[in-house]
matplotlib code that plots the C-alpha trace (Angstrom):
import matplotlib.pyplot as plt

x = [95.9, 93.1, 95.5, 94.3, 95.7, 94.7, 96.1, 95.7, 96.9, 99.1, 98.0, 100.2, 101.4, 99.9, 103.7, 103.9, 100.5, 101.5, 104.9, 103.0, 100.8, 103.8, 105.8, 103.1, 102.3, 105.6, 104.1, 101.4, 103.6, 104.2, 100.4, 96.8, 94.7, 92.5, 95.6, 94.4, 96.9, 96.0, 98.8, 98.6, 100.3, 100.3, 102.0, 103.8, 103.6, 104.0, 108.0, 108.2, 107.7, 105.8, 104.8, 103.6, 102.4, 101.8, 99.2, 99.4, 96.6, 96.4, 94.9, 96.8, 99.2, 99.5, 102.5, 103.0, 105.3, 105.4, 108.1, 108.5, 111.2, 111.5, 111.2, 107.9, 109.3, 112.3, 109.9, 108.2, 111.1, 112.0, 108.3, 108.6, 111.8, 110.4, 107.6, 109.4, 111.9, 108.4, 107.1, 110.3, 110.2, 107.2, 107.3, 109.6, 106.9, 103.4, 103.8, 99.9, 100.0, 102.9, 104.1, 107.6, 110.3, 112.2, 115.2, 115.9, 112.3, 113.2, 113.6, 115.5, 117.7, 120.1, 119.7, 117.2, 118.4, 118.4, 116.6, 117.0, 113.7, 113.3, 113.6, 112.6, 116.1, 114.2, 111.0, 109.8, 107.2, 104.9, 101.6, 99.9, 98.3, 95.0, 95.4, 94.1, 95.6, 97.5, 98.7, 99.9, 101.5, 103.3, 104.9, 105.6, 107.8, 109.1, 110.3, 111.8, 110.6, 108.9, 105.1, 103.6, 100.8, 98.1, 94.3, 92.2, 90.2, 87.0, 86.5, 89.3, 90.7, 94.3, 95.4, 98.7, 100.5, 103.0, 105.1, 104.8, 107.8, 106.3, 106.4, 102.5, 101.1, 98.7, 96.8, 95.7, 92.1, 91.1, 88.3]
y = [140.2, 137.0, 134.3, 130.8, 127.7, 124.5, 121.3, 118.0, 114.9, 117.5, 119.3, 122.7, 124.6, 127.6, 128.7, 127.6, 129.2, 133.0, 132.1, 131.6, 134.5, 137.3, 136.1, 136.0, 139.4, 140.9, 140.4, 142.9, 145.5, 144.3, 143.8, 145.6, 145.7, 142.4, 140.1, 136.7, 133.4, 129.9, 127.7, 123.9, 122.0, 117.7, 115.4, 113.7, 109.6, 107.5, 108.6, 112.0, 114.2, 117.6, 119.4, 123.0, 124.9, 128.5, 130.5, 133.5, 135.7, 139.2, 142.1, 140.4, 138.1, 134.4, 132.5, 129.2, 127.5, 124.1, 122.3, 119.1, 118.3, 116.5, 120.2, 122.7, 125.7, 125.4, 124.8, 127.7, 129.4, 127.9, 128.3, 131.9, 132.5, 131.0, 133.6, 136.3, 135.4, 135.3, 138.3, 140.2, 138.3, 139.6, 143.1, 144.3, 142.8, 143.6, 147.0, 147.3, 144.0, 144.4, 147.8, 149.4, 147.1, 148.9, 146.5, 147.4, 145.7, 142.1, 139.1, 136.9, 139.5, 141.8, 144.0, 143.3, 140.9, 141.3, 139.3, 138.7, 138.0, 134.1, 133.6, 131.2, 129.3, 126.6, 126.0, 122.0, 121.6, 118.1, 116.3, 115.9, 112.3, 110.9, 108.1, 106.7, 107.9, 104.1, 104.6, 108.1, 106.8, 104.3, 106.9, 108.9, 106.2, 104.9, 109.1, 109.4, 113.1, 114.5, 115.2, 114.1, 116.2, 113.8, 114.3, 112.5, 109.4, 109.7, 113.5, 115.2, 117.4, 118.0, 116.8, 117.0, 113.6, 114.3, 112.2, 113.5, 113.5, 110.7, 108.5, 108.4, 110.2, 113.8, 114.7, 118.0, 117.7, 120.9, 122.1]
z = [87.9, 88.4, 89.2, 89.2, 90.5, 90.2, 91.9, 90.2, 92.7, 94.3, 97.6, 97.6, 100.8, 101.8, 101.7, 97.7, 97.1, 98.6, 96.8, 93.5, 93.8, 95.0, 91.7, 89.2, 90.7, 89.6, 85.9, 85.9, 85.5, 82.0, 81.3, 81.0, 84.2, 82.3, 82.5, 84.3, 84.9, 85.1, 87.2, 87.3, 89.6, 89.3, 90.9, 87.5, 87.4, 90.3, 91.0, 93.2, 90.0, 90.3, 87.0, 86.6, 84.0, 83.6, 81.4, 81.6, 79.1, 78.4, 75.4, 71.8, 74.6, 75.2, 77.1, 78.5, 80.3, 81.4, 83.6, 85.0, 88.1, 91.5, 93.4, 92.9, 94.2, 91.5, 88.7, 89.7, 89.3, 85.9, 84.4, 85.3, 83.7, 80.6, 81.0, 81.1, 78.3, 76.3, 77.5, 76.9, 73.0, 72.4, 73.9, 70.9, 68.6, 69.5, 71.2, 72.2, 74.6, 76.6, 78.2, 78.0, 80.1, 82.3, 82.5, 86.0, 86.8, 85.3, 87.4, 85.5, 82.9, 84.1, 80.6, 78.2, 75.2, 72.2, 70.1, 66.8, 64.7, 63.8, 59.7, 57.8, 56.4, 54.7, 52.6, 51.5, 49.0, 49.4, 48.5, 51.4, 51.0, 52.2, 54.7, 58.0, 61.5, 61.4, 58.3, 59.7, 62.4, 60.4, 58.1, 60.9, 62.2, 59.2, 58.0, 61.4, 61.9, 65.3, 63.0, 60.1, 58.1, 55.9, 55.1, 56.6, 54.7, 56.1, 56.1, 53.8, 57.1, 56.9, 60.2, 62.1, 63.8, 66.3, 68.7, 72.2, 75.1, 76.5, 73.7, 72.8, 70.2, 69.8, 66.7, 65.8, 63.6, 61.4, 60.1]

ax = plt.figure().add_subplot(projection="3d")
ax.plot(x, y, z, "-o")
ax.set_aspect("equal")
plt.show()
């Protein structure tokens, strides 16, 4: 597996780099010989916060993990965990992107859940209205809710508001 890590105001230890490439190693047993990951690792704000985030890409597979801490080597630990809870998600779903699990080979199982399928327990019917990004952000404050869908005034896009952890805002522009 092609494993690529990138340091962003950060300076890793060759110690955290072999440590990063042994773990993400253990992965290719669950994925085709074209499997490549992307690591990121940035030193978070001005406090002693690292963040890392994990991408790891394979035939019909994408997961992601990103975690954010005061210690690199335990978010490694913790992103990886995530990973593999994906990987095991989706290995019971999409047969031709992820091999058999052995549950003797996980890392962070000690059998291999059970996961019950995600239904949909609610459907909401709305107008989505035309409006400027202001205006967006306005009604996403005022409704309270984490997003806020709208078309766009100048072009007619639907576009998605959301409110990110660090209390700005991302928008998502379609086509």
């Amino acid at each position: 597996m092609k494993i690529d890590v990138v340091q962003r105001n950060y300076a890793a230890k060759e110690k955290l780099m072999d440590l990063i490439d042994k773990k993400i190693q253990r992965f290719e047993k669950y994925l085709d010989s074209h499997a490549s990951a992307k690591v990121v690792l940035s030193k978070a704000g001005k406090q002693e916060r690292y963040k890392m985030e994990i991408t790891i890409k394979s035939k019909n597979l994408f997961v992601r993990s990103e975690v954010e801490s005061d210690n690199m080597y335990a978010n490694l630990d913790t992103c990886l965990a995530k990973i593999e809870r994906q990987i095991v998600r989706i290995a019971g779903k999409v047969k031709d992107s992820v091999k058999s699990i052995d549950p003797q080979s996980l890392l962070f199982f000690d059998d291999v859940p059970e996961i019950e399928p995600a239904k949909i327990v609610k459907n909401k019917e709305f107008e989505i209205d035309r409006m400027t990004e202001e205006q967006a952000i306005d009604q996403l404050e005022l409704l309270g809710n984490d997003f806020y869908i709208y078309k766009d005034n100048e072009t007619g896009n639907v576009n998605v508001l959301y409110k990110r952890s660090d209390g700005d805002y991302g928008l998502i522009k379609t086509k």
